[in-house]
C-alpha positions, 0 to 999 in steps of 0.5 A: 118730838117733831115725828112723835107729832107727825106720828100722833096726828097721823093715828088721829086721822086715820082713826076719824069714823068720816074717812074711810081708806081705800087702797088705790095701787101698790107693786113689788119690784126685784132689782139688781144693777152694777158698774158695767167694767166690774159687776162683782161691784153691784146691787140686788134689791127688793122693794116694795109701795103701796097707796091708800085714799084718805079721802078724794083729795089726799092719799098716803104711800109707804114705800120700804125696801131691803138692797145688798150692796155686794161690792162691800157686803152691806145691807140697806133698810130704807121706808119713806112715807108720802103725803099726796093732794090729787086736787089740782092739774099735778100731784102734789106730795111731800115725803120724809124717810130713812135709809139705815146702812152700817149702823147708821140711819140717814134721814132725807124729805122733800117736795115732789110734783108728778102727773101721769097720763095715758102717754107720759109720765113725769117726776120731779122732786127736790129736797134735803138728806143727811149723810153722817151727820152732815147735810145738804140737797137732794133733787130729781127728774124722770120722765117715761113716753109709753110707744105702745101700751106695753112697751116705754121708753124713759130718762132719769136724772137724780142728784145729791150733794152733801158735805164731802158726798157729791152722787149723781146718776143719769139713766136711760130706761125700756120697760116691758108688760109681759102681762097686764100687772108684769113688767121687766125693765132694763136700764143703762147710765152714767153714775158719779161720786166726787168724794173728800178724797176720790171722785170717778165716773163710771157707767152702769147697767140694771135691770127689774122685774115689777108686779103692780097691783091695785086699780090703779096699778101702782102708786102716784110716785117712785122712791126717794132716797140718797143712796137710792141714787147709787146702783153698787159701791 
């Protein structure tokens, strides 16, 4: 009942004759990373964001993406739906998504807080996820220092603790625009699962290539997710 409102107010919204959407920035972005001893264990992705003004103030962003876990063939589906309010000192947005995986779909939203400069960029959100039919929270924060105008440097932070699930994820990041709407990424960081029965702490590797789009070359935030957090099983 509660989406079936959230989806009708929507479609209210979007069809008032007095706002107009304007698409403000999207990307498509080819990932794959994997544990660093063992890359048959890994993950290849495809993702994809766009963002639209409703008006001045208020944008929505759909992020939806597919990723092959390789180490235990299973695919991921996963789309998260963002409300941003641009009218204050930061970004301030609120996301609810799914990510369906072995048969079974995990719910996760939240809060996020962001606010972008010509030099920094910075993250940080906190909310609640399910893990089957359990829950519990879910929380992050990343932050990028652009050194030249094509090159950046960036250090991420994510977390999930649900009942009998424990993921967290460290990572330092480099990216660099081949062209103005290109960039390739490379990361290198600590991943750790503390399960019902095994726990372990393992460093990983990635990397991506992203084409952005739009005037503004992108969207106000990244995606959301628990297993999101994980780069291969």
């Amino acid at each position: 009942m509660k989406t079936l409102a959230a989806v009708s107010a929507m479609a209210l919204v979007l069809a008032s004759p007095a706002l107009a959407l304007d698409f403000m920035g999207g990307n498509v972005t080819l990932g794959y990373s994997g544990l660093k001893n063992d890359m048959d264990t890994s993950r290849a992705s495809l993702t994809g964001q766009a963002e639209v003004g409703i008006t001045p103030s208020v944008s929505l962003q759909l992020d939806a993406g597919v990723s092959k876990f390789l180490g235990v063939d299973e695919t991921e589906h996963n789309l998260t739906l963002h409300g941003i309010w641009h009218d204050g000192p930061a970004d301030l947005g609120v996301f609810y998504g799914g990510e369906r995986i072995a048969g079974d779909t995990k719910n996760f939203y939240g809060f996020e807080l962001g606010q972008q400069t010509e030099q920094f960029d910075v993250e940080l959100y906190v909310g609640r996820g399910e893990n089957f039919g359990w829950d519990g929270i879910m929380g992050g924060v990343s932050g990028r220092y652009s050194v030249t105008p094509q090159f950046g440097l960036g250090l991420a932070y994510d977390r999930a603790d649900i009942e009998n699930l424990d993921l967290s994820r460290v990572a330092l990041q480099a990216d660099y625009a081949v062209r103005p709407d290109i960039t390739l990424g490379a990361e290198i960081g600590s991943f750790r699962a503390d399960l019902s029965d095994s726990w372990g702490r393992e460093t990983f590797v990635g990397v991506n290539a992203k084409m952005s789009f739009g005037a503004n070359g992108g969207t106000s935030f990244n995606r959301r997710g628990v297993l999101n957090i994980i780069p291969g099983l």
